[in-house]
C-alpha positions in Angstrom: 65.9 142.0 30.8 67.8 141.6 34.2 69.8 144.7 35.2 73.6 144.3 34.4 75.5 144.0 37.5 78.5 145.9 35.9 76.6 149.1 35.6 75.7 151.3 37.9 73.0 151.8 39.5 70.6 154.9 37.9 69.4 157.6 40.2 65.6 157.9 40.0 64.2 161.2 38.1 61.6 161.8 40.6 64.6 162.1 43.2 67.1 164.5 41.7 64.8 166.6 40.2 64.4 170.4 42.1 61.1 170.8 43.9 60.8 173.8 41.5 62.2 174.2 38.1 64.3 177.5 38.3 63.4 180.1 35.6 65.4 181.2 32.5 67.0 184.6 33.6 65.2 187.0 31.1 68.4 188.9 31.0 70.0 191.8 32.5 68.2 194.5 29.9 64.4 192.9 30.4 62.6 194.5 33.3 59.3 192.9 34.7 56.8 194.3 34.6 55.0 192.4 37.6 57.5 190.6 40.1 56.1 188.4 42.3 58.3 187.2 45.1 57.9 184.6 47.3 54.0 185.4 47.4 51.5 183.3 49.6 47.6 183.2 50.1 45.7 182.0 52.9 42.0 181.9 53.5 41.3 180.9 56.8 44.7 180.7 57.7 44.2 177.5 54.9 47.0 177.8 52.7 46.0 178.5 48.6 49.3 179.7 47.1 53.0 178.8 48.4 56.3 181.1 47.9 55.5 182.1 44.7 58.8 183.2 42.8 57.7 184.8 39.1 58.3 187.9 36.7 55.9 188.7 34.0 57.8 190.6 31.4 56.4 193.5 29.4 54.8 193.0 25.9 54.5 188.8 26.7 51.8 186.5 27.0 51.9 184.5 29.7 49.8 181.0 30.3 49.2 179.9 33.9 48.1 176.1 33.3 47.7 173.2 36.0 44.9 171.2 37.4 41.6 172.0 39.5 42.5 174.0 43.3 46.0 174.3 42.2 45.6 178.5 42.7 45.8 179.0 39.1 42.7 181.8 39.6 43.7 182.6 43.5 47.2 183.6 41.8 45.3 185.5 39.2 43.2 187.6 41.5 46.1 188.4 43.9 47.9 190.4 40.8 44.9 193.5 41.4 43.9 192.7 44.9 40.3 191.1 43.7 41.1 188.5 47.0 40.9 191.9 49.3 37.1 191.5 48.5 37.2 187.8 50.4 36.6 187.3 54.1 39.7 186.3 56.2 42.0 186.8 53.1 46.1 186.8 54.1 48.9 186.5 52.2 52.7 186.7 52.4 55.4 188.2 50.2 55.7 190.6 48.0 53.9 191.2 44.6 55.9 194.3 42.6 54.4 196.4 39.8 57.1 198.7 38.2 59.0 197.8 41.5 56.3 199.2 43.8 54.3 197.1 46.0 51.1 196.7 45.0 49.7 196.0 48.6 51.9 198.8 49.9 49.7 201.0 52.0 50.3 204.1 49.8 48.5 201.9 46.7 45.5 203.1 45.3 43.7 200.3 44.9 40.9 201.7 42.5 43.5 202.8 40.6 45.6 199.3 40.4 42.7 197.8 39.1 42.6 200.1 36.2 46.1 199.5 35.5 45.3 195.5 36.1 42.6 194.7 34.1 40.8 192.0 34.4 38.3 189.3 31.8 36.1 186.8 33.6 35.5 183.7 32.2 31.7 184.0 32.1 31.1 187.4 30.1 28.7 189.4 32.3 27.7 192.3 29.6 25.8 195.2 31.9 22.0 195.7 30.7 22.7 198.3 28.5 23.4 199.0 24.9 26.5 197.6 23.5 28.0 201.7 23.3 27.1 202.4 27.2 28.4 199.1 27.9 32.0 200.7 26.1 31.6 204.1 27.5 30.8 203.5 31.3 34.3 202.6 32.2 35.7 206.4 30.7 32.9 207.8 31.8 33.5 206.7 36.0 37.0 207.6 34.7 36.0 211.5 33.8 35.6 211.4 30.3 32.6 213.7 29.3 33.6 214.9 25.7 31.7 213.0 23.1 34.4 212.7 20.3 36.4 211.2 22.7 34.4 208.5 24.1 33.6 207.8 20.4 37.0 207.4 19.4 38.1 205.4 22.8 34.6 202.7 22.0 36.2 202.0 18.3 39.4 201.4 19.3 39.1 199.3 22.2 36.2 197.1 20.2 38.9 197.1 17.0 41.6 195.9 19.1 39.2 192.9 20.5 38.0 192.4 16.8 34.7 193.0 17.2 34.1 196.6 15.9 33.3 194.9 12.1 30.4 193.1 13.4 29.0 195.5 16.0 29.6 199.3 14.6 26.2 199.2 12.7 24.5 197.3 16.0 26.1 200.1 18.5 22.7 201.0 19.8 21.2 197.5 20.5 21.4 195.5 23.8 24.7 194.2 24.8 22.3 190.8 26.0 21.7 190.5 21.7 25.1 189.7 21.2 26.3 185.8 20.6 28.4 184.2 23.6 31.3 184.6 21.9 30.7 188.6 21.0 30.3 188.8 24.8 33.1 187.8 26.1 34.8 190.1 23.5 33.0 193.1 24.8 33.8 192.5 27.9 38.0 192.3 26.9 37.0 195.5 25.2 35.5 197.0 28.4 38.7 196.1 30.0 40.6 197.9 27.3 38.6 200.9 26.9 40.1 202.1 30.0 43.6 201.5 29.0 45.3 199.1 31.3 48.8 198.2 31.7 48.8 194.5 32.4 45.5 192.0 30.7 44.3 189.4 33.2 42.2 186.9 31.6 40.5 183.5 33.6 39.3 181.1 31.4 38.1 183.4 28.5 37.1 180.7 26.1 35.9 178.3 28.5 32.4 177.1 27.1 33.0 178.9 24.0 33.2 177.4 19.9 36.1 177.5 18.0 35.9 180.4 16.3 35.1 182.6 18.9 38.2 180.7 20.7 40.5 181.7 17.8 39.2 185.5 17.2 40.1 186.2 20.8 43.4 184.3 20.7 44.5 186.5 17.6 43.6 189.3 19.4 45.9 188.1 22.4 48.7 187.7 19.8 48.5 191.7 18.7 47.8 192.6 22.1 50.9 191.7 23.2 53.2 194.3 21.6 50.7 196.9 24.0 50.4 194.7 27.4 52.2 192.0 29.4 48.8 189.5 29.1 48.6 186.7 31.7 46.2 183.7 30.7 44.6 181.2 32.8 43.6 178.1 31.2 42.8 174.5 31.6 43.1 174.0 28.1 46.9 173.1 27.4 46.4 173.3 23.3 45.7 176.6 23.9 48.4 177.4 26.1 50.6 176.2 23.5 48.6 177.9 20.8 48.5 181.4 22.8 51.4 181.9 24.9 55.4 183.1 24.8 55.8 181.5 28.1 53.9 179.1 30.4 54.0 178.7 34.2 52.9 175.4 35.7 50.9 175.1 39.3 49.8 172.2 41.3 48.6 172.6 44.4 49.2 175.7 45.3 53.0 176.0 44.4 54.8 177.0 41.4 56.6 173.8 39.7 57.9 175.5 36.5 58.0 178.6 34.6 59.9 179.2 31.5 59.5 179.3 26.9 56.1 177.8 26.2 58.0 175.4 24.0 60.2 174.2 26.2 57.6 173.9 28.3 55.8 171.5 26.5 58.4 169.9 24.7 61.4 169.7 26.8 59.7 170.2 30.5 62.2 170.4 33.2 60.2 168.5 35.9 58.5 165.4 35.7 55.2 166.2 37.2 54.9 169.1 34.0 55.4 166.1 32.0 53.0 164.3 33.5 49.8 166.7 33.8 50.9 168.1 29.7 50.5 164.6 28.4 47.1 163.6 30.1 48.3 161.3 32.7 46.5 163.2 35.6 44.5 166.5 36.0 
């Protein structure tokens, strides 16, 4: 049907929308518990990440989603200095944890990292029994007393729901376990040494559906302990496993806010776009 001459013409979407969806104010009361403010990596002097603006709030889950060598994991790895360990690493801005900067030169890195946690996406269990595998983090940590390390390797593999089908099996080679047990072990390695802040890349990534939905219900109690940030190329699950969701494509940060709105309601048209399949 031919435009009607006596209405105006419609401004395109693509040309009035913001380069970056501003997001919600969390309100005066909610403190982050990670700031990031306009935070850049380079390797190279090749740019990865661009003025990254974001909060992670305490006690949330937060999705990172977006396609292939959009800095989803770069992003990741900046929030406990894993990029440090790269060759001609640089970055701009600032990246606060309970307002100090975590690149600061008075941070103790070693220490960031155990306050930072951090879950691969390939489970790498160390060739040991399943209780060593627990133990070794407390133990580098200075925990001698038996009792303790006992009560530290029940919690931490309760809390990643995998005490029921390990506490008879504590003994045996971490290498026994399925993939799925694995990668559980490993978030319980992480959590044995009681971190602050949950990074997780890709945890389910090659793994079945139940394995998939044991460590997303652990995610959801999580959450009232640790601000959990998730990087995922699966957007079901970001949807499934997340309070809110932050979108990046190359390199920069398009939009952040409720995981709901998000996917239902997205501020910018190139969320749109990538959520409903029609690139990435």
């Amino acid at each position: 049907m031919p435009d009607d001459p006596r209405r105006p013409p419609q401004p395109d979407r693509r040309d009035t929308e913001p380069a970056h969806a501003p997001e919600p104010d969390p309100g005066p009361d909610t403190k982050p518990k990670i700031a990031v403010e306009g935070f850049g990596a380079a390797f190279s002097n090749v740019p990865v990440l661009r003025n990254i603006d974001l909060q992670i709030l305490p006690c949330e889950r937060l999705a990172i989603i977006g396609p292939a060598a959009s800095g989803k994991t770069t992003f990741l790895r900046s929030l406990n200095r894993l990029n440090d360990l790269e060759a001609h690493f640089s970055k701009t801005g600032r990246i606060l944890l309970d307002g100090e900067d975590i690149y600061g030169r008075d941070m103790d890195v070693a220490q960031l990292r155990r306050r930072v946690g951090m879950v691969y996406a390939a489970p790498v269990p160390l060739p040991w029994s399943i209780y060593d595998n627990m133990a070794f983090g407390p133990r580098l940590a200075g925990v001698r007393d038996r009792r303790r390390l006992d009560e530290i390797v029940e919690s931490a593999l309760q809390n990643a729901f995998l005490w029921d089908e390990v506490k008879d099996r504590l003994k045996e080679p971490a290498q026994n376990l399925s993939g799925g047990q694995q990668q559980r072990l490993c978030v319980a390695r992480v959590l044995a040494l009681e971190p602050e802040v949950l990074l997780l890349d890709e945890p389910c990534s090659g793994l079945d559906p139940i394995s998939t939905g044991k460590i997303e219900e652990a995610l959801d109690i999580l959450k009232s302990r640790y601000s959990i940030v998730l990087v995922t190329n699966n957007t079901k699950q970001a949807a499934r496993a997340s309070d809110r969701t932050a979108f990046f494509l190359m390199g920069e940060l398009i939009e952040c806010g409720p995981t709901e709105q998000v996917f239902t309601n997205p501020a910018h048209h190139r969320t749109a776009a990538y959520i409903t399949g029609r690139f990435g």
